[in-house]
DOMARTI-615133 format. One record per residue (C-alpha): x negated, y, z negated; residue in three letters. Coordinates in nm, 2 decimals, always signed. Layout:
! residues N
REC,x,y,z,r
REC,X,Y,Z,ALA
...
//
This chain:
! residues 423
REC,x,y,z,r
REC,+0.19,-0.93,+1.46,UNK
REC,+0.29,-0.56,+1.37,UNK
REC,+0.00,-0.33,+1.37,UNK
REC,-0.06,-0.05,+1.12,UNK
REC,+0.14,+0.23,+1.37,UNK
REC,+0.44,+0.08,+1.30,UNK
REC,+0.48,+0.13,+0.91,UNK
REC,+0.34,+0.50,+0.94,UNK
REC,+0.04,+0.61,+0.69,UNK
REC,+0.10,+0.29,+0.44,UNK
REC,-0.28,+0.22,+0.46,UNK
REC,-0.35,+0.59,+0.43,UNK
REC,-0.09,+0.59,+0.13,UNK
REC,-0.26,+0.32,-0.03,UNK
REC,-0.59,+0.45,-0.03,UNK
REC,-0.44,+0.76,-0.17,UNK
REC,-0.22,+0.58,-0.47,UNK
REC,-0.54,+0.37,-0.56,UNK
REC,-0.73,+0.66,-0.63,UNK
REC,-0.53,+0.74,-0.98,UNK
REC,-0.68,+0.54,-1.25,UNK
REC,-1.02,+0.44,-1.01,UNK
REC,-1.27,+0.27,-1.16,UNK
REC,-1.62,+0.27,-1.03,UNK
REC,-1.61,-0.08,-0.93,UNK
REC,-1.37,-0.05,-0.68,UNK
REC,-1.05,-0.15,-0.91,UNK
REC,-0.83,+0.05,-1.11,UNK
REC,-0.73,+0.08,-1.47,UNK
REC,-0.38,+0.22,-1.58,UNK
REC,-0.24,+0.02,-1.82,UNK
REC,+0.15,+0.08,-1.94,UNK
REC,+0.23,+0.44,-2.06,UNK
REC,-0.13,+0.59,-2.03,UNK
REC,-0.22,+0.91,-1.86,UNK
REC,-0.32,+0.75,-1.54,UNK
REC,-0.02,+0.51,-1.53,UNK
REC,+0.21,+0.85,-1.59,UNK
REC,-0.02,+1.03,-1.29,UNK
REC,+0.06,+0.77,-1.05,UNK
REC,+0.44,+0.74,-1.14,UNK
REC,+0.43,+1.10,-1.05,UNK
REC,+0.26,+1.10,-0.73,UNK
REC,+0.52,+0.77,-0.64,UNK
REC,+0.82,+1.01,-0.76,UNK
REC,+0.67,+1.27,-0.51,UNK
REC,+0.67,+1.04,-0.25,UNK
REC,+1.06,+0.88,-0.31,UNK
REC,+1.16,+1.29,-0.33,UNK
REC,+0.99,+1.34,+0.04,UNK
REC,+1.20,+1.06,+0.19,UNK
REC,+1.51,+1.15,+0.04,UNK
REC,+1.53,+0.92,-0.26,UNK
REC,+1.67,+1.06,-0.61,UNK
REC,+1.47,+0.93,-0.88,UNK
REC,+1.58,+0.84,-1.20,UNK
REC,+1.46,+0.66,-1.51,UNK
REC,+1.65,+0.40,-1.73,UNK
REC,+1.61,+0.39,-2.12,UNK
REC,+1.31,+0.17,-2.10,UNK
REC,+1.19,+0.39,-1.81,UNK
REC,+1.17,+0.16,-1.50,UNK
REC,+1.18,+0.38,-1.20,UNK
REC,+1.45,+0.40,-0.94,UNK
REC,+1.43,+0.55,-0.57,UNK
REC,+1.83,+0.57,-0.52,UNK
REC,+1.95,+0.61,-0.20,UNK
REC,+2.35,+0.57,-0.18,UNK
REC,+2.46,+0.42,+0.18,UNK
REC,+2.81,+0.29,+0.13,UNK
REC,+2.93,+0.48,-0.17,UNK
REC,+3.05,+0.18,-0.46,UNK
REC,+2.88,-0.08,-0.32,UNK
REC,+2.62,-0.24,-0.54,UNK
REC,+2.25,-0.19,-0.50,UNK
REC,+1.98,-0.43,-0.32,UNK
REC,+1.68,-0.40,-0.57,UNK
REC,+1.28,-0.38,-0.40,UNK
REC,+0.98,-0.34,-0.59,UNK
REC,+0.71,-0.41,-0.80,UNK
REC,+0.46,-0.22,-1.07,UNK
REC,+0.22,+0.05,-1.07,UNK
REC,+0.10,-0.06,-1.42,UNK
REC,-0.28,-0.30,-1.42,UNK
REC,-0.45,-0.45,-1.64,UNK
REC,-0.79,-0.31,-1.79,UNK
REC,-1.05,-0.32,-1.48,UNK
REC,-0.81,-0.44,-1.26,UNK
REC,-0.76,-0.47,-0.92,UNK
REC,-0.57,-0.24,-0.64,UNK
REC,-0.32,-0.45,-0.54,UNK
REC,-0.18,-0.64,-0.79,UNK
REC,+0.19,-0.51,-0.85,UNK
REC,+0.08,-0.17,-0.65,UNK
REC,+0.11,-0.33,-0.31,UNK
REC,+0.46,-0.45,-0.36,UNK
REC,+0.56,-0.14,-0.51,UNK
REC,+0.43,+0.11,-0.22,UNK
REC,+0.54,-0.16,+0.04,UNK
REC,+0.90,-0.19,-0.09,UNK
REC,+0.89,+0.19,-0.06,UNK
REC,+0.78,+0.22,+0.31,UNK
REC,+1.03,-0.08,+0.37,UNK
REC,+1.30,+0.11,+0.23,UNK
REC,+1.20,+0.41,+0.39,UNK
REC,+1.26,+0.24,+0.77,UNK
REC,+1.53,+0.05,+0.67,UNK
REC,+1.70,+0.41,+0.58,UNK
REC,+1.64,+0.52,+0.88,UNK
REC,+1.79,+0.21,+1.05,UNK
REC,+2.10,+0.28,+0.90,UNK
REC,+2.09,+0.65,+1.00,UNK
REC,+2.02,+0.60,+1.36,UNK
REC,+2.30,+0.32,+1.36,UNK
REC,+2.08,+0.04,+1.45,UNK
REC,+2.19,-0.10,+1.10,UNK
REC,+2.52,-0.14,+0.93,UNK
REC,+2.51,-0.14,+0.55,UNK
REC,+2.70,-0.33,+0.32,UNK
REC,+2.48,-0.24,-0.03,UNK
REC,+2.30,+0.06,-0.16,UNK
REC,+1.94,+0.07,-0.17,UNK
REC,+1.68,+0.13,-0.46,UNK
REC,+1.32,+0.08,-0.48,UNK
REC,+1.22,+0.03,-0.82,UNK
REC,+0.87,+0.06,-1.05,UNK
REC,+0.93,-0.21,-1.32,UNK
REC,+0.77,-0.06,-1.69,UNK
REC,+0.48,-0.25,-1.82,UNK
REC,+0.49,-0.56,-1.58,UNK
REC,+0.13,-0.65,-1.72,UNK
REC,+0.20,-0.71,-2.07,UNK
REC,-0.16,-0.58,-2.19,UNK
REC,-0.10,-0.31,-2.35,UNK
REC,+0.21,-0.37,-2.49,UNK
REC,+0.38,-0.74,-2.54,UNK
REC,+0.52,-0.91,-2.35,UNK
REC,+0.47,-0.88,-2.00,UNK
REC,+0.75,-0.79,-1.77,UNK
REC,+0.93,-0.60,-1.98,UNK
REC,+1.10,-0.37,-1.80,UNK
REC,+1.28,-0.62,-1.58,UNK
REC,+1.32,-0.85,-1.93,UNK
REC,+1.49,-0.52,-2.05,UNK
REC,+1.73,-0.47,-1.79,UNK
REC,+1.80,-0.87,-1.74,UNK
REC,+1.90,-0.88,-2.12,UNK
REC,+1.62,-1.13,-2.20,UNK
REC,+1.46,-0.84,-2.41,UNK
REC,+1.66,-0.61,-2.62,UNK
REC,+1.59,-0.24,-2.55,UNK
REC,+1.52,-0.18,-2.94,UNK
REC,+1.25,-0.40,-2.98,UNK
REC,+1.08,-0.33,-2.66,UNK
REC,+1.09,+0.04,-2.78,UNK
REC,+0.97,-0.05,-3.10,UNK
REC,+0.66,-0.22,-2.97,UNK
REC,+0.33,-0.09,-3.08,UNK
REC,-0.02,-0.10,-2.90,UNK
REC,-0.35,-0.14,-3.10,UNK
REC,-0.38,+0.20,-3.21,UNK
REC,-0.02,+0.21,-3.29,UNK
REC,+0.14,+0.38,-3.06,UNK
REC,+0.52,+0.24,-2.98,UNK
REC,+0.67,+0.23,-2.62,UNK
REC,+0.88,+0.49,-2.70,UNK
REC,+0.61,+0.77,-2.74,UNK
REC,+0.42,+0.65,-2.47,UNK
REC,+0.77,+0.66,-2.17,UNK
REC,+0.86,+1.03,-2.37,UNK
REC,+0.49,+1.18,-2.33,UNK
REC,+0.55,+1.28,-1.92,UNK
REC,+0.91,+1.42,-2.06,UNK
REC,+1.13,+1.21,-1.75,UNK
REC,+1.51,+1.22,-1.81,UNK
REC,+1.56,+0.83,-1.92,UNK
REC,+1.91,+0.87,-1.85,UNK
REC,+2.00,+0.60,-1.56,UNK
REC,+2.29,+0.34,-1.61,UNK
REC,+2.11,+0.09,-1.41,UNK
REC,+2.34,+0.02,-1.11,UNK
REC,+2.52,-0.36,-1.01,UNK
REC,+2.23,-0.56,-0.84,UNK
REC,+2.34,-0.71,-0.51,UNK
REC,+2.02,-0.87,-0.49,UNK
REC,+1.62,-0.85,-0.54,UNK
REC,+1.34,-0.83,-0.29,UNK
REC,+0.97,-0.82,-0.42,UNK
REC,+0.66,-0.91,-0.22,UNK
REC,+0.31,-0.96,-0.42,UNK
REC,-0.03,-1.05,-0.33,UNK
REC,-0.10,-1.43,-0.40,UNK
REC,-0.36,-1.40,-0.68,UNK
REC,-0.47,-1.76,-0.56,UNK
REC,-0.66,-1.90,-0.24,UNK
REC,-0.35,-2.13,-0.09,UNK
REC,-0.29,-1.91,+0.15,UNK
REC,-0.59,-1.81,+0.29,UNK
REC,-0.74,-2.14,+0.29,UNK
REC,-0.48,-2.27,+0.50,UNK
REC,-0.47,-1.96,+0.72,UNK
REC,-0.11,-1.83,+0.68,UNK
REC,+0.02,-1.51,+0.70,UNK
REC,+0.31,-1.53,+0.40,UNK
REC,+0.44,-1.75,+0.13,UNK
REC,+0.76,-1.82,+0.05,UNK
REC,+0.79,-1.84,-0.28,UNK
REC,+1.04,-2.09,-0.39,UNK
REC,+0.98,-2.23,-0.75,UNK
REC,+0.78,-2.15,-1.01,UNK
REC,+0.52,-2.30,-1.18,UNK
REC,+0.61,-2.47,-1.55,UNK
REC,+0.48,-2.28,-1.83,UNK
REC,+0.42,-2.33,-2.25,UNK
REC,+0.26,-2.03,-2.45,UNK
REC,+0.14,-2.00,-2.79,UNK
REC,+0.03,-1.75,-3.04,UNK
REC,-0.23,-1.99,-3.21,UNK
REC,-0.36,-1.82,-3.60,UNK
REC,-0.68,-2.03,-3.73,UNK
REC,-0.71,-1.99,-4.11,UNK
REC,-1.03,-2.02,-4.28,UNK
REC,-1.21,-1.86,-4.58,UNK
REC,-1.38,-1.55,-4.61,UNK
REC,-1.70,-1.60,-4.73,UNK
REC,-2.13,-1.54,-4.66,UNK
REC,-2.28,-1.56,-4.34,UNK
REC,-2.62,-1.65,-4.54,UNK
REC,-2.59,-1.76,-4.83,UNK
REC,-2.21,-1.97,-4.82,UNK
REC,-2.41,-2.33,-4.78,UNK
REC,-2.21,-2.51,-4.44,UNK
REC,-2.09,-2.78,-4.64,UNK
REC,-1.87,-2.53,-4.79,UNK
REC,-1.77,-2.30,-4.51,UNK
REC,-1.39,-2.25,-4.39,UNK
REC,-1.51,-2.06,-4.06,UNK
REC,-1.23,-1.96,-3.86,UNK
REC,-1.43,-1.85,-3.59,UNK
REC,-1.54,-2.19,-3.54,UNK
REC,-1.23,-2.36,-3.58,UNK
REC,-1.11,-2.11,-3.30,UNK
REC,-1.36,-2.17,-3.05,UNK
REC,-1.30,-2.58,-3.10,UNK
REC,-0.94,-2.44,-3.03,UNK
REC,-1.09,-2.27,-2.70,UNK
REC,-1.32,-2.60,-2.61,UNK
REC,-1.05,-2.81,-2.63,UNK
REC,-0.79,-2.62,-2.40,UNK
REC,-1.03,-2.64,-2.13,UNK
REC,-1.13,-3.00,-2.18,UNK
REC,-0.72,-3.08,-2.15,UNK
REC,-0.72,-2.97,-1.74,UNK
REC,-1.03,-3.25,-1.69,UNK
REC,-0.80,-3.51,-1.84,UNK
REC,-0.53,-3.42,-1.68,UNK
REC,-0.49,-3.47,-1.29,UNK
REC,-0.75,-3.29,-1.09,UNK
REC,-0.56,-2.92,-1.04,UNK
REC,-0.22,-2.99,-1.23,UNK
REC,-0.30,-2.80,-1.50,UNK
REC,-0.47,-2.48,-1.57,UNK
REC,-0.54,-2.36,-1.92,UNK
REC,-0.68,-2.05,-2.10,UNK
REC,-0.73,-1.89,-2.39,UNK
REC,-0.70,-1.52,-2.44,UNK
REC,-0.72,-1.18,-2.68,UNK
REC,-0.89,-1.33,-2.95,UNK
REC,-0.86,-1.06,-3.29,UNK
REC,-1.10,-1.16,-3.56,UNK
REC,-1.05,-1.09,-3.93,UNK
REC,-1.25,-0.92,-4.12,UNK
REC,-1.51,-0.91,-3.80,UNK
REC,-1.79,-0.82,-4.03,UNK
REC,-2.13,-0.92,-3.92,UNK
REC,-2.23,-1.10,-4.25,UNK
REC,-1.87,-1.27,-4.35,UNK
REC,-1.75,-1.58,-4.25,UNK
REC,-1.45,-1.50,-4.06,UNK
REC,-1.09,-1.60,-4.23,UNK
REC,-0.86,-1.56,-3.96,UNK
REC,-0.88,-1.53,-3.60,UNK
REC,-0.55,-1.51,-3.35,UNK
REC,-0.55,-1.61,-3.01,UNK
REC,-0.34,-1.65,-2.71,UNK
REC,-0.38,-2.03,-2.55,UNK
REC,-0.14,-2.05,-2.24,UNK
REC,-0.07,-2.43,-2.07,UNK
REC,+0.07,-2.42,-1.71,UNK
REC,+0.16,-2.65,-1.43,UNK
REC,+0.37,-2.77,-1.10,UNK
REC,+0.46,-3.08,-1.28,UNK
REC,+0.67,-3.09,-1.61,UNK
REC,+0.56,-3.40,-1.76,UNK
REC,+0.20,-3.31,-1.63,UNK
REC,+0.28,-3.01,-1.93,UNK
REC,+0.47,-3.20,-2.13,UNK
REC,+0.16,-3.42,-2.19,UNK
REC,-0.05,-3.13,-2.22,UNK
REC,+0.16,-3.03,-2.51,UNK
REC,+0.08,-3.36,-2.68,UNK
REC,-0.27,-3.36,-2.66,UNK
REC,-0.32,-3.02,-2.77,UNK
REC,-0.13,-3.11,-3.10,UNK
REC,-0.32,-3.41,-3.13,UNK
REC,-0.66,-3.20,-3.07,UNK
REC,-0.51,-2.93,-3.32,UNK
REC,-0.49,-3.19,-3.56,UNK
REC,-0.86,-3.32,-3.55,UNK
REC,-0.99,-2.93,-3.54,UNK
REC,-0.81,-2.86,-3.88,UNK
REC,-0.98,-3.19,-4.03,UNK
REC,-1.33,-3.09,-3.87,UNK
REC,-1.38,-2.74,-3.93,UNK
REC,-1.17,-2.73,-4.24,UNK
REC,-0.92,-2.50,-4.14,UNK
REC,-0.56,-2.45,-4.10,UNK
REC,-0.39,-2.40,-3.79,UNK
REC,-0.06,-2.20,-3.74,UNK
REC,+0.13,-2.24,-3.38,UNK
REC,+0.37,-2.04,-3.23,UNK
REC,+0.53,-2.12,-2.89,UNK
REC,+0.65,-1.76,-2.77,UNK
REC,+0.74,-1.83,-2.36,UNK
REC,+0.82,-2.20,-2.24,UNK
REC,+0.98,-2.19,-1.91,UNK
REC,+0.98,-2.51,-1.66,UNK
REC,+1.02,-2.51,-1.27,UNK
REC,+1.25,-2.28,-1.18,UNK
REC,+1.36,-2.21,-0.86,UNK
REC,+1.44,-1.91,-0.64,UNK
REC,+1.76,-1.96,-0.42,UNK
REC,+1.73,-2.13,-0.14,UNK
REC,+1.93,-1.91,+0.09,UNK
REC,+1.70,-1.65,-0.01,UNK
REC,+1.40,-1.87,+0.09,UNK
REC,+1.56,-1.95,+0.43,UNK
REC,+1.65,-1.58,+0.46,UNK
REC,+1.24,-1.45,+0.46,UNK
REC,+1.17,-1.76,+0.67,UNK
REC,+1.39,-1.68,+0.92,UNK
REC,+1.28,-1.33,+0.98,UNK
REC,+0.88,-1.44,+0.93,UNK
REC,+0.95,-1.63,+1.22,UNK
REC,+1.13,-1.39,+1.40,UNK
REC,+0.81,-1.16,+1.36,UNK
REC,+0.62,-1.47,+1.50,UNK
REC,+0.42,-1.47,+1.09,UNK
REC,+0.29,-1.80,+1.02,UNK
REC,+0.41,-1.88,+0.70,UNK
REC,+0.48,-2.15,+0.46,UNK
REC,+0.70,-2.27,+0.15,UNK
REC,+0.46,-2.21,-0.19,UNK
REC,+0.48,-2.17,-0.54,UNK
REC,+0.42,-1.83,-0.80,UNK
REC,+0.15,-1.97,-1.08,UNK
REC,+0.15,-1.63,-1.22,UNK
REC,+0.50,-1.45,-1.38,UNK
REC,+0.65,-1.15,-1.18,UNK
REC,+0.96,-0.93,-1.18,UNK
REC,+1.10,-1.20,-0.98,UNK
REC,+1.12,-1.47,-1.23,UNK
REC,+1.34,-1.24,-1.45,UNK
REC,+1.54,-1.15,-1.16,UNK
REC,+1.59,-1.46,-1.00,UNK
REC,+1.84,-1.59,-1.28,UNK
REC,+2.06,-1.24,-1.22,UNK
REC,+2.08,-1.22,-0.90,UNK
REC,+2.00,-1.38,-0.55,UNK
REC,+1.58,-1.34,-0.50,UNK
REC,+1.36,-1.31,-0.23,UNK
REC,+0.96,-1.36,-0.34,UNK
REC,+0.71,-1.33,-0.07,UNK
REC,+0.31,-1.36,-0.10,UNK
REC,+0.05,-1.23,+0.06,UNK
REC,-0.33,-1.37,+0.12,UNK
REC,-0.56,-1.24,-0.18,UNK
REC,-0.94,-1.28,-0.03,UNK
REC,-1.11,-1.55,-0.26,UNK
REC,-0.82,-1.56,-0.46,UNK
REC,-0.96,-1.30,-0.69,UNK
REC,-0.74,-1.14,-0.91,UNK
REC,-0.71,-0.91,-1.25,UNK
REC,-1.07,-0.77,-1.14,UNK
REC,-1.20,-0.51,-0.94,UNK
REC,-1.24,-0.71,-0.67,UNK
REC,-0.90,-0.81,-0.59,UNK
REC,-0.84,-0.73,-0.25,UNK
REC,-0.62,-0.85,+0.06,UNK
REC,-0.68,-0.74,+0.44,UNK
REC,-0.55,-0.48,+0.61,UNK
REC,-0.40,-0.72,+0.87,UNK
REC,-0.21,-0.89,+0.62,UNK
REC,-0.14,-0.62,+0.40,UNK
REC,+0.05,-0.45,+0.72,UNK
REC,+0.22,-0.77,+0.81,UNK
REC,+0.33,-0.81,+0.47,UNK
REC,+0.52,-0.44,+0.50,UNK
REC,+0.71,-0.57,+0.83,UNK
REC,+0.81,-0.86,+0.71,UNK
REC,+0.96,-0.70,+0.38,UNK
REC,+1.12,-0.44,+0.62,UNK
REC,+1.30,-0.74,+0.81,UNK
REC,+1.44,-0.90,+0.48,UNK
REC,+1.57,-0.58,+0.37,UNK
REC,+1.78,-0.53,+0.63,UNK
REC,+1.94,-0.84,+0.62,UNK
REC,+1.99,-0.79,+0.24,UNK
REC,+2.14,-0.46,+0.28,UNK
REC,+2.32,-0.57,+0.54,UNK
REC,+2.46,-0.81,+0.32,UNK
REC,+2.35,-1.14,+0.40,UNK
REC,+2.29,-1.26,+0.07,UNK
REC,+2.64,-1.14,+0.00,UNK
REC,+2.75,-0.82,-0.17,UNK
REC,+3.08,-0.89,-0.37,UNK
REC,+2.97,-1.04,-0.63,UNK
REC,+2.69,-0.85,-0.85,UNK
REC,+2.52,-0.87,-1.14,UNK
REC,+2.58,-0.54,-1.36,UNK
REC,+2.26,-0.43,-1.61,UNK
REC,+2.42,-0.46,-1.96,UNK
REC,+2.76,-0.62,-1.90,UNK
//
């Protein structure tokens, strides 16, 4: 295995990138657009600067390290987010970002010394608002640029407090002024956010298919009224229709096959959220995924049937919205073979595995040839302060990336045909 003086200061770059938007549990917290978020975007366009990249930003601001090697050819895309979620953890999108940075970096000066000869362009790139929780959806920079979101309404988007997307990309006043150039093809690597890995002791995942997916914006509508004196036989709570909503999600993954199906419910907004009313409406987020489509399909079922009884029992209504459905998709396998090949060349143990969770990937994936890779993620822990993967791996993870960007800009993956942002 590679040790850490062969990718020069990553670890010491790390340490360094995780200390804008520390929190004092060990995590960190910049969310999409925020001061902190705009901090460490600067200190990463530093960085790119110092090892000859030219930076740019596109209209939705996704951030490009450019570095031209064979002047038309199209680009080979590697990267990740800086953005986190609230209390979040270090590595979660930062680790792939600062790795396909350093990867770049050597693979640059591969080609320079002539120990590698280019076919594509190279560009690391810092996807906008990957997590989704500050503004909705998630991946939308990559969305954007893949055409699955159009750039109006992903500018048009409003936080909480009301604030769009477009004020928070124009507060750090960067040039959003990049054509986004033809993709060759997409490398990202990510730390696991589950326990496969570790428990089975192996190095990397190859990450060939996704996991199937059905999300919902769920509205339960009740009837404002007393918190004292409203006698129960004529209450139209909301709030407890919703948290019947909540039970029964979690009962579906015990009758379901043990570990085909994982469920949650999330942001819950509660109208009027008055300590002495009845609450009339409440809005959640209920998401249903698993490795087995008729496993969700089923899921899908019973969670209208369950719906159904809820609105009987607590006398509400209940409004559903499916807003992502997505089933197994998979990654090429060429681009699969491609990381195994070189994992084994660096003597990595590694093995096939799927992505639960959504990443740049997934978008990219259907645009151009894909490379996913995983890293362990101790305990699995993830989206919390205590997210954290080993120095060990985290270094291995960096050579490995390295090796699958030089066959990609080599052009093994092909070059000729590309996919062109906006065409």
């Amino acid at each position: 295995m590679r040790t850490e003086t062969d990718e020069p200061g990553f670890l010491d770059d790390f340490a360094t990138m995780s200390s804008f938007g520390a929190t004092p549990g060990g995590g960190v917290e910049r969310q999409a657009g925020t001061p902190a978020d705009h901090e460490t975007r600067a200190w990463f366009r530093a960085w790119l600067e110092r090892a000859g990249f030219a930076v740019r930003h596109d209209a939705i601001s996704n951030q490009f390290g450019l570095l031209e090697l064979v002047p038309g050819a199209p680009y080979v895309l590697v990267g990740s987010h800086l953005d986190s979620q609230p209390l979040a953890g270090r590595f979660d999108g930062a680790y792939g970002v600062l790795a396909a940075a350093h990867a770049a970096r050597e693979v640059a000066r591969r080609v320079r010394e002539g120990a590698l000869q280019p076919a594509c362009n190279l560009a690391v790139v810092n996807w906008f608002n990957e997590e989704g929780s500050r503004f909705a959806p998630s991946m939308m920079g990559s969305s954007v640029l893949t055409g699955k979101l159009a750039l109006e309404t992903a500018l048009a988007t409003a936080d909480r407090a009301g604030t769009t997307v477009a004020e928070a990309i124009g507060e750090p006043g960067d040039a959003l002024d990049l054509t986004p150039p033809p993709v060759a093809a997409y490398a990202e690597i990510h730390i696991e956010q589950g326990r496969g890995l570790e428990e089975s002791g192996t190095t990397i995942g190859l990450v060939d298919r996704t996991w199937a997916a059905s999300k919902y914006r769920i509205a339960v509508h009740g009837e404002q009224s007393h918190t004292g004196s409203t006698i129960m036989a004529d209450r139209k709570d909301a709030l407890y229709g919703a948290a019947l909503v909540i039970v029964a999600a979690r009962e579906l993954t015990e009758e379901l096959p043990e570990g085909m199906l994982h469920s949650s419910v999330s942001e819950l907004e509660l109208a009027p959220n008055s300590p002495v009313t009845v609450a009339r409406l409440v809005e959640i987020n209920l998401d249903l995924r698993s490795p087995d489509e008729a496993v969700l399909a089923r899921a899908n079922e019973l969670l209208e049937e369950r719906l159904a009884a809820i609105e009987e029992r607590a006398r509400v209504r209940i409004d559903r919205r499916l807003t992502h459905e997505w089933g197994l998709l998979a990654y090429q396998p060429e681009g699969v073979e491609l990381a195994r090949s070189a994992a084994a060349g660096l003597g990595l143990s590694h093995r096939p595995t799927m992505t639960v969770a959504g990443h740049d990937s997934t978008n990219m994936k259907d645009v151009a040839p894909t490379v996913m890779l995983f890293v362990p993620s101790i305990e699995g822990i993830s989206h919390n302060e205590g997210e954290r993967t080993s120095d060990d791996d985290s270094l291995a993870g960096v050579a490995l990336l390295t090796e699958v960007l030089s066959r990609l800009v080599a052009g093994e993956l092909g070059s000729e045909a590309a996919f062109t942002p906006g065409a």
